[in-house]
N, C-alpha and C positions, 0 to 999 in steps of 0.2 A: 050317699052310699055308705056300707058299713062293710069298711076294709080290712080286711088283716095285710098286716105288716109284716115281712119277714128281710132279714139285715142284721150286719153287725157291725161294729167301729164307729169311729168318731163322726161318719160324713151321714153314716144312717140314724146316726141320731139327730144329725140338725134335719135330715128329711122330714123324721118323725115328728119333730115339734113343729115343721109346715106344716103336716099333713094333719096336726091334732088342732092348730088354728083353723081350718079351714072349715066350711060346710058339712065338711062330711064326719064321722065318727069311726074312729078305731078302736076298733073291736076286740083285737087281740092285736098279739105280737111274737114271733118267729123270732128266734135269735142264739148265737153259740152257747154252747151250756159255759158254767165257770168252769174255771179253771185253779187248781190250785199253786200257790204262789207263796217266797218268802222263806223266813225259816219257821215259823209256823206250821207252815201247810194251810193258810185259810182261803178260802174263796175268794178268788177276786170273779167280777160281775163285769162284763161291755159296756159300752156308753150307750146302748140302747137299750139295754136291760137296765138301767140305771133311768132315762129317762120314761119309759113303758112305766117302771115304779112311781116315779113321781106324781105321772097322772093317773094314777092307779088300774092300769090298763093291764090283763090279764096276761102273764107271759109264757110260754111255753120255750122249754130247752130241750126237745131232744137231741137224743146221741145220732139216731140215721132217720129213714122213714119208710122202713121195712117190714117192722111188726104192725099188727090188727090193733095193738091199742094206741100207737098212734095216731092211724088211721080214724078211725073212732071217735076220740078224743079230739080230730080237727072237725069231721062231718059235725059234731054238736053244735059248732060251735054258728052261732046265726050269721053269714055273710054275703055281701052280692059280690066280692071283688078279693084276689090278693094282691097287694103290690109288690114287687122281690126289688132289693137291690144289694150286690153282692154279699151273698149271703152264704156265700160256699158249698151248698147242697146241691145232688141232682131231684129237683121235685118231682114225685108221682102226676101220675094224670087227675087223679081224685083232687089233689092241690091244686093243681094248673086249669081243671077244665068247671067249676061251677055255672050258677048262675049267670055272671059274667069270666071269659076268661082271664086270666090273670095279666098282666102287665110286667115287664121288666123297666130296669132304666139304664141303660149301659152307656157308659164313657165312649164312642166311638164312632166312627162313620160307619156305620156297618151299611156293606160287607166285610169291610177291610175290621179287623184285632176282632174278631168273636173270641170269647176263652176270658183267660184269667190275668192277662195283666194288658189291655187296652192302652190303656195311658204310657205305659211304661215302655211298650215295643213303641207305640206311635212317637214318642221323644227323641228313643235312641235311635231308630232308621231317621231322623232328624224331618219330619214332615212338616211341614207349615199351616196345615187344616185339618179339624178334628171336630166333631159333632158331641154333643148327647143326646142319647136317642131313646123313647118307649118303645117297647115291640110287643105283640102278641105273643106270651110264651107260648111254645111248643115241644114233643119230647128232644128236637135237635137242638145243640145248646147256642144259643143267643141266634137262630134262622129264623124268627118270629115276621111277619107285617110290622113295618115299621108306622108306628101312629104318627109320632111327634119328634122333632128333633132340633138340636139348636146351636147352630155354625159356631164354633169359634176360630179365631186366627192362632194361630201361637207364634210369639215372637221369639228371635233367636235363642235370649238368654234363657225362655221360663224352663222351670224344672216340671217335672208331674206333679208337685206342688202345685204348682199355678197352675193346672188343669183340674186338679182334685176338688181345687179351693171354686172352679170354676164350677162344678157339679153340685158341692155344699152350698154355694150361693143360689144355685138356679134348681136345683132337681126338683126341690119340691112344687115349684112352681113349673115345670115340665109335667109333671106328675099330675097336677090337676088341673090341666086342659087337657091331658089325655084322658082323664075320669071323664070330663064334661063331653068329650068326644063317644065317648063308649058309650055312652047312658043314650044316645042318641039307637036307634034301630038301624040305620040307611047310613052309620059313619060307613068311610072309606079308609083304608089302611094301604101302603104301597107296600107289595113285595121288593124283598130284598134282590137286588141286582145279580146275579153270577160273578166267580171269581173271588167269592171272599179268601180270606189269610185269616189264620191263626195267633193269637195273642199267647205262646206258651209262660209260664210260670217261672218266675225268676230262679234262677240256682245260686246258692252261696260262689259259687266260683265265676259264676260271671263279673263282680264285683272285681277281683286283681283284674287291673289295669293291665293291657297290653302293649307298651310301647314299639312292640314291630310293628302296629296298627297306623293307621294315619291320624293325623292331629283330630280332624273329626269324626273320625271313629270315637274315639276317648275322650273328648269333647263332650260328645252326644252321651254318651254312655253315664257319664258325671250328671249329667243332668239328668238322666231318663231316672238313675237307682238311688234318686233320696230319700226315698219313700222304704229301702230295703237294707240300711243298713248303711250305706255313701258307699262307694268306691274306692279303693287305695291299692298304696301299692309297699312294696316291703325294701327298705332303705338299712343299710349297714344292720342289717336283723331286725328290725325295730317297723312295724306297721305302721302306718301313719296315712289315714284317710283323707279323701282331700271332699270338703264338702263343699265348696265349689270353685271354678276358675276363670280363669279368661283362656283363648288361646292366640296363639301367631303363628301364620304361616310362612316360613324360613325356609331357606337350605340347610341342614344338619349335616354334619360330619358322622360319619359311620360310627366311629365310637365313641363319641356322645348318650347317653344312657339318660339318669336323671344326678344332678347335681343340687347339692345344697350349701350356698356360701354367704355371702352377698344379698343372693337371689335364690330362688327356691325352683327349677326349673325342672321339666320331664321333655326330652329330649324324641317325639315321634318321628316318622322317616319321611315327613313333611314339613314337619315342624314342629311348636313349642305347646305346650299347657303349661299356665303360669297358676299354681293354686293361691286362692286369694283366702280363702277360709280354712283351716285343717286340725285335726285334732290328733295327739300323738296314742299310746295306749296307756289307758288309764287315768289319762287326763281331760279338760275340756274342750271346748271348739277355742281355736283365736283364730286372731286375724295373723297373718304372714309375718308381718311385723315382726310381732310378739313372741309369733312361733320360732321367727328366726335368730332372736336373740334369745332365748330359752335352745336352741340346737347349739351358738357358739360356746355358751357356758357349759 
């Protein structure tokens, strides 16, 4: 089949180099415009517009997809398929509905995190099962037939790291058994169940730490936002991120807060988060260790 590609970052690029090994031919490629960067001002380019060049795969950047000469400029273009994977645009019908309709890939059990940060709500409400899954795009966002989907466990520690890493590993091979599914006349697609939730968008303030929360609340939350920046909290004026921890569940003394001595401890109202990894401002990641004898001096 001959797909366009639309995505952008590091995980849509390893898609695309599946998707460019495989059977089928990619035809074009969707992708954020640059951006400018530096003290320069020069373009810096995504990692998928970086690999689209490589194979010299024709790229397009628009800004929205609103005006006629985008429009235009995609119908030229010869294809039976598009495949999207977050790509941050709401797509027209003329996008979505060709030859064959278009395909997404999204991180998630849907119905549950349709939206924009799937992985990330799924970590911090602390879930234990999480899928990736193809769907039938349609104008509602991420409500498609589910084609193809592919169970994972998550284990207590992983971060959305380890789920992301689990999508770059697999999607693309997710992605073409659902091509080989579609090209069939008589596939079947399962509707999506009733009941889905919303995956909303991270906020810079979600990131400070809450310690009136419970250990796993902030727990979960450490692992869910490494993907946005880490977590922290603000100590004697001084920020200091905690980019990952363990925790324990204690009795705490009322005013207990977060302490750094000895030990480097945050004090929730169930108990303890012990940061094992943390970076001060303007400095690099260490380990506790290192960061704690770098605090006493």
């Amino acid at each position: 089949m001959k797909i366009v590609f639309a995505s952008t970052g590091e995980i849509g690029s390893q898609i695309l180099r599946g998707l460019v090994a495989s059977c089928h031919e990619v035809v074009a490629v969707y992708t954020s415009p640059p951006k400018e960067a530096g003290r320069g001002q020069k373009f810096v380019y995504n990692p998928v517009w970086h690999v689209a060049n490589e194979f010299k795969i024709p790229v397009y950047t628009p800004q929205n997809f609103k005006t006629e000469d985008v429009k235009d400029e995609f119908l030229k273009i010869e294809h039976d398929i598009a495949v999207v994977f977050s790509y941050g645009f709401l797509l027209p019908d003329w996008f979505i509905f060709g030859k064959f309709q278009a395909i997404n890939l999204h991180p998630s059990a849907l119905p549950l995190y349709r939206g924009a940060a799937p992985v990330e709500r799924c970590i911090e409400n602390g879930d234990k099962y999480t899928e990736i899954c193809t769907i039938l795009m349609t104008k509602a966002l991420d409500a498609g037939d589910i084609i193809e989907k592919m169970p994972i466990n998550i284990d207590e520690n992983w971060t959305s790291d380890d789920i992301f890493d689990q999508v770059k590993t697999h999607g693309a091979g997710i992605i073409l058994k659902s091509l080989d599914k579609v090209k069939d006349a008589n596939f079947a697609t399962k509707p999506q169940e009733s009941g889905h939730t919303y995956a909303k968008k991270i906020d810079k303030s979600e990131l400070l730490l809450n310690l009136s929360d419970s250990c796993i609340r902030n727990f979960n939350k450490i692992r869910a936002f490494t993907t946005h920046g880490y977590c922290y909290i603000v100590h004697s004026g001084e920020r200091i991120k905690i980019i990952s921890a363990k925790m324990e569940k204690c009795d705490v003394k009322s005013d207990k807060i977060a302490t750094i001595g000895q030990n480097f401890e945050l004090y929730c109202n169930d108990g303890v988060i012990l940061p094992q990894i943390v970076q001060r401002q303007g400095k690099n990641q260490v380990k506790i260790d290192d960061f704690l004898r770098g605090w006493r001096l």
